[in-house]
C-alpha positions as CSV (number, residue, x, y, z in Angstrom):
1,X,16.0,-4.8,-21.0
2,X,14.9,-8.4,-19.7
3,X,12.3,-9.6,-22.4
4,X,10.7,-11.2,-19.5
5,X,8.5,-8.9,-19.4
6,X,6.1,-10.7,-21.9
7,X,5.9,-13.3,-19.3
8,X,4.4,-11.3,-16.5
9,X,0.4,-12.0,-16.6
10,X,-0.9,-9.6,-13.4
11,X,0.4,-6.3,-11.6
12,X,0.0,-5.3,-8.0
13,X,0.2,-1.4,-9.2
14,X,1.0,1.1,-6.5
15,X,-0.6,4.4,-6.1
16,X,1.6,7.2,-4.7
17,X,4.6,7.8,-7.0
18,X,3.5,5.5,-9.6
19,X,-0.2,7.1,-10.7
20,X,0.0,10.7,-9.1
21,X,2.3,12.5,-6.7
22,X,0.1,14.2,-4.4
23,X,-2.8,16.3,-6.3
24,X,-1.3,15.9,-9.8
25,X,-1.5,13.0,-11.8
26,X,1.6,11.2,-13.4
27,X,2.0,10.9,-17.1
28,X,0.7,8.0,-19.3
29,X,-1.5,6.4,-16.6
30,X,-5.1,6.0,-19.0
31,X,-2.6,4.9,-21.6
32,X,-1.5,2.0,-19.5
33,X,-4.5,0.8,-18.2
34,X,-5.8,0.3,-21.6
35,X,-2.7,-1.4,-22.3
36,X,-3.2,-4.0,-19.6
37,X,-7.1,-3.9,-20.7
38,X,-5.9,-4.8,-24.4
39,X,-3.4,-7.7,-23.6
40,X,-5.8,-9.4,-20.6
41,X,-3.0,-8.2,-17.5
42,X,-4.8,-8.4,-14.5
43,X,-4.1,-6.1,-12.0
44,X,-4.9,-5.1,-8.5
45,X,-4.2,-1.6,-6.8
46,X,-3.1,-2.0,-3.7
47,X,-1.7,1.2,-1.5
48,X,-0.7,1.2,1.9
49,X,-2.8,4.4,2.5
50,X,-5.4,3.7,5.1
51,X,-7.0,6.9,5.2
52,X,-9.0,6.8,2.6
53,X,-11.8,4.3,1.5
54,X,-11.3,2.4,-2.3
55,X,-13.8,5.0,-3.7
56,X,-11.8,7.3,-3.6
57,X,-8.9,6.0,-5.5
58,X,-11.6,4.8,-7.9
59,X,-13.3,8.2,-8.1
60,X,-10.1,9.8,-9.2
61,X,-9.2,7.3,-11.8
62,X,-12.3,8.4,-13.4
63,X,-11.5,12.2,-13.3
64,X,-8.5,10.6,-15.3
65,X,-10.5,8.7,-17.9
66,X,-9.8,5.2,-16.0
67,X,-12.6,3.6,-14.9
68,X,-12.5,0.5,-12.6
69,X,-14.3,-1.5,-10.0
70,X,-13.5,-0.6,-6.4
71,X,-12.9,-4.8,-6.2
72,X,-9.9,-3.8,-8.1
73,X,-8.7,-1.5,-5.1
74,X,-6.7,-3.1,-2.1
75,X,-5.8,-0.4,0.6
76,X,-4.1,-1.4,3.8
77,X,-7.3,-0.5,5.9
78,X,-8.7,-3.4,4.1
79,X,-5.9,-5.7,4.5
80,X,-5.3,-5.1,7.9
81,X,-9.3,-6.0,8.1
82,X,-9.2,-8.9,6.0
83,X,-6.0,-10.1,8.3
84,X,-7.2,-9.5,12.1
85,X,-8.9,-12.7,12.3
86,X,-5.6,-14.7,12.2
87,X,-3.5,-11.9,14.3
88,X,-5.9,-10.8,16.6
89,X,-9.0,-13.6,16.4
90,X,-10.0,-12.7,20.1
91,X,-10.9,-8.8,19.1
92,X,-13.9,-7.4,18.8
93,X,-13.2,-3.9,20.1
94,X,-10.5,-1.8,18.1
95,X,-8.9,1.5,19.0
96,X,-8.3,3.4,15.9
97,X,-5.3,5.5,15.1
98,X,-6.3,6.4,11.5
99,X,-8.8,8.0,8.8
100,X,-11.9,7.1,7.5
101,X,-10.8,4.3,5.3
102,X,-9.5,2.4,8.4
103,X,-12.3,2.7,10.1
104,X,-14.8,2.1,7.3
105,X,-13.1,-1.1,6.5
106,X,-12.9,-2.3,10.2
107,X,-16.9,-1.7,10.7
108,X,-17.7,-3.5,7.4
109,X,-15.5,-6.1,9.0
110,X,-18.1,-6.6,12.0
111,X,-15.2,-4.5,14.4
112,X,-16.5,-1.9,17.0
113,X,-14.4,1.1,17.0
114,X,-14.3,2.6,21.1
115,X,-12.8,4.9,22.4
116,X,-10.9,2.6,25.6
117,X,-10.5,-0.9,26.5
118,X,-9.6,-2.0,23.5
119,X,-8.4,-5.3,22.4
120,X,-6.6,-3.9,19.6
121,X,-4.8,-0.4,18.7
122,X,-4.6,-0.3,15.2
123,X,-2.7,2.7,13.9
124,X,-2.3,4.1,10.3
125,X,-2.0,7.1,8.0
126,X,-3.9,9.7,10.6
127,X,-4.2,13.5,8.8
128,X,-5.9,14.8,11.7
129,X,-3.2,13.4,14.4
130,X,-3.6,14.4,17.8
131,X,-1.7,14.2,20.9
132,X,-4.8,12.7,22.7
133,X,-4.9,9.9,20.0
134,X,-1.2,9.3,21.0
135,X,-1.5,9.3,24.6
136,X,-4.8,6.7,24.8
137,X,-3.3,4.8,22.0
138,X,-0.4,4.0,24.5
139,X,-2.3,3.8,27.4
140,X,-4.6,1.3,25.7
141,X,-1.5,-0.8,24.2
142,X,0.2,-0.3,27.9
143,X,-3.1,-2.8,29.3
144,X,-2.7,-5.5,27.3
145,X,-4.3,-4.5,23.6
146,X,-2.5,-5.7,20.6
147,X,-1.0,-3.3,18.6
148,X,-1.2,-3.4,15.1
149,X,0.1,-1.0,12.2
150,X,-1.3,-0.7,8.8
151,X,1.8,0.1,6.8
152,X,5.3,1.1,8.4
153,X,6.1,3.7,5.2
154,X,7.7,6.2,6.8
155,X,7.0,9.2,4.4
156,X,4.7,9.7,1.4
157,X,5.5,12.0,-1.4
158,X,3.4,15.3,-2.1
159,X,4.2,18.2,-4.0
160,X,5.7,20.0,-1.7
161,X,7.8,17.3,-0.2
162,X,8.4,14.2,1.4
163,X,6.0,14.3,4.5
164,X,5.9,11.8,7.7
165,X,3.7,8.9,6.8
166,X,2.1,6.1,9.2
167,X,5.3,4.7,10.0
168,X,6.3,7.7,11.7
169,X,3.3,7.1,14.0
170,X,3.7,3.7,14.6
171,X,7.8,4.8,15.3
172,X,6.2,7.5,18.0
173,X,3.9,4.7,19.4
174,X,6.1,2.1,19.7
175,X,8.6,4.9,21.4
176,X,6.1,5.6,24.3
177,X,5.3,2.2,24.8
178,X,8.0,-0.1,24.1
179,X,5.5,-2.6,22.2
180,X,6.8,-3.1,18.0
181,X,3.8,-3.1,16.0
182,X,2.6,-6.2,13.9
183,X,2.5,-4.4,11.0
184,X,0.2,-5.6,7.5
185,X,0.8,-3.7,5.0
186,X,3.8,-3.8,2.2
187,X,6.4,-4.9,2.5
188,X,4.8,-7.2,4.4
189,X,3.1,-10.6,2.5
190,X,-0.2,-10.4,3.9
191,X,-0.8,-7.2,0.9
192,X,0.8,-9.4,-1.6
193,X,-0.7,-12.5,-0.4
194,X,-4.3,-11.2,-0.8
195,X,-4.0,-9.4,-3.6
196,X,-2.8,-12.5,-5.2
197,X,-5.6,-14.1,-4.4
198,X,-7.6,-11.8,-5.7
199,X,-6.6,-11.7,-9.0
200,X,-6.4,-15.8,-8.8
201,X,-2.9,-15.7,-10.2
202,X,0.4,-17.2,-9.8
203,X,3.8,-15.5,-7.9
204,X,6.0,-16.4,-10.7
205,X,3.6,-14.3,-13.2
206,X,3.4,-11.5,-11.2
207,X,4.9,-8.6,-10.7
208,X,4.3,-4.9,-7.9
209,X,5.0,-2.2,-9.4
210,X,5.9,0.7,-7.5
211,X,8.4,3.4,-6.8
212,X,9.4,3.0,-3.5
213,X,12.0,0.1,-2.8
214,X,12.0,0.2,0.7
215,X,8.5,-1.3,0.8
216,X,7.5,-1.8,-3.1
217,X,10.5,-3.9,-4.3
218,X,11.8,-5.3,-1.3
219,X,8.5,-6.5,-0.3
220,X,7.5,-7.9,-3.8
221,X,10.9,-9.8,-3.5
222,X,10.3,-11.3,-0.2
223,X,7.0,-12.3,-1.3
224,X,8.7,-13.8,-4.4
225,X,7.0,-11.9,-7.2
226,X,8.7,-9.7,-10.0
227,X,9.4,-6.4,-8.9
228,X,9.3,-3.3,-11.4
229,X,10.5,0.1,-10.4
230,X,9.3,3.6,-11.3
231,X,11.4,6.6,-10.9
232,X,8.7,9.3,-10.6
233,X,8.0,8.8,-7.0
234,X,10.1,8.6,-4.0
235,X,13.3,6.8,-5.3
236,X,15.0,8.7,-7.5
237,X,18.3,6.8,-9.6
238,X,20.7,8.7,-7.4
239,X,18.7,6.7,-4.3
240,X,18.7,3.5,-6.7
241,X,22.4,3.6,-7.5
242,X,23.3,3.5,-4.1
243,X,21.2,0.8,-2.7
244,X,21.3,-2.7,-2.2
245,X,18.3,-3.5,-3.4
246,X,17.6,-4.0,-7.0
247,X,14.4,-4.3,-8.8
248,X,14.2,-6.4,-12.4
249,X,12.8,-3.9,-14.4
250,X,13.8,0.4,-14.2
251,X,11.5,2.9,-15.7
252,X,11.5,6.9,-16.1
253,X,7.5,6.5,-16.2
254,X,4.6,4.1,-16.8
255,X,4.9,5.4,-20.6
256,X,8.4,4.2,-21.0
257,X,7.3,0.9,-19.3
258,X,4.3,0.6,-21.9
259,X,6.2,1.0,-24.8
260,X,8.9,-1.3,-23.7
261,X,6.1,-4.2,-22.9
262,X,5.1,-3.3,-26.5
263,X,8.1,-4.2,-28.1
264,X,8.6,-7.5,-25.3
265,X,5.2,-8.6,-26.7
């Protein structure tokens, strides 16, 4: 295993697949934050689900017995906020395809949500999707509003199953309308970029973990960061094995990653 991994100084830590999978949480996950607590790792979530506001996340780290900040929480609501200045500086009035983290972190942003003549349709993670959110989201897009996508992850993993995620709304968007999406979230660098800056620290000392490579790995690599995979989430080794894209660091599990930092340290 690369001893490289005593190097690393901050994490960009992933939520789905890497702390819980759907309702139950994953194995090891206080044990690690107070491993990155002990040895002064910074580390910023950051999950392209837009539903739901930071609280949230934070709120159920504490039913685990890990308590942090929500300034330690980057969702792709908040991204896609924190980026619509530069992509879209003319909007003002957003269409929302999306839960209530989206559009609690576009109204703390200064945005008005409407219902038509939108500037902007921005479309994420939507539980309660509707045809009619569909229709006027292409209508809207079809006269002249930008159209923006939190996160392009196609499926996210629950108990049960993989089930369709925000990319598969963007795909059925995009479909109806013929306009691709600027899209914000990972694997895109805007989520690296700010989380980066939040945590004040350097590319070539940091590393994402996550378990999905598709927008996890590849995305951490574009950005030029470490990358370090988890296999208790959507790829699996079999998916791994056959892929082109290779992260620096494999793990069955954040306690297996632990105890091999311990013995890098």
């Amino acid at each position: 295993m690369n001893s490289n991994l005593r190097s690393l100084r901050a994490l960009v830590i992933d939520v789905d697949g890497v702390l819980w999978h759907g309702k139950q949480p994953l194995p090891g996950v206080p044990a690690f934050f107070n491993f990155l607590s002990a040895h002064q790792i910074a580390f910023v979530i950051a999950t392209n689900n837009s539903a739901r506001p930071a609280s949230d996340i934070t709120n159920r780290l504490g039913r685990m017995g890990v308590n942090i900040s929500d300034d330690k929480i980057l969702t792709s609501a908040e991204a896609t906020a924190h980026s619509l200045p530069r992509i879209a500086p003319k909007a003002k009035r957003i269409f929302v395809v999306g839960g209530e983290g989206l559009v609690n972190a576009l109204t703390q942003a200064g945005y008005q949500v409407v219902d038509q003549d939108a500037d902007a349709v921005i479309a994420g993670l939507d539980l309660a999707l509707s045809y009619e959110k569909l229709k006027r989201a292409s209508f809207e897009i079809r006269r002249g509003a930008k159209f923006i996508g939190t996160n392009s992850d196609k499926t996210f993993p629950l108990e049960e199953g993989v089930a369709p995620g925000a990319g598969a709304i963007l795909a059925a968007i995009q479909t109806a309308t013929d306009v691709a999406p600027i899209v914000i979230g990972k694997p895109e660098h805007a989520m690296f970029d700010i989380a980066i800056e939040k945590m004040q620290a350097t590319r070539e000392t940091t590393a994402m973990l996550g378990d999905r490579l598709d927008t996890d790995i590849d995305g951490a690599q574009r950005a030029g960061l470490k990358s370090i995979l988890v296999t208790t989430g959507v790829t699996t080794s079999k998916i791994l094995a056959q892929s082109s894209i290779k992260p620096d660091w494999v793990f069955d599990n954040l306690d297996a990653l632990r105890d091999e930092w311990i013995r890098a340290r």
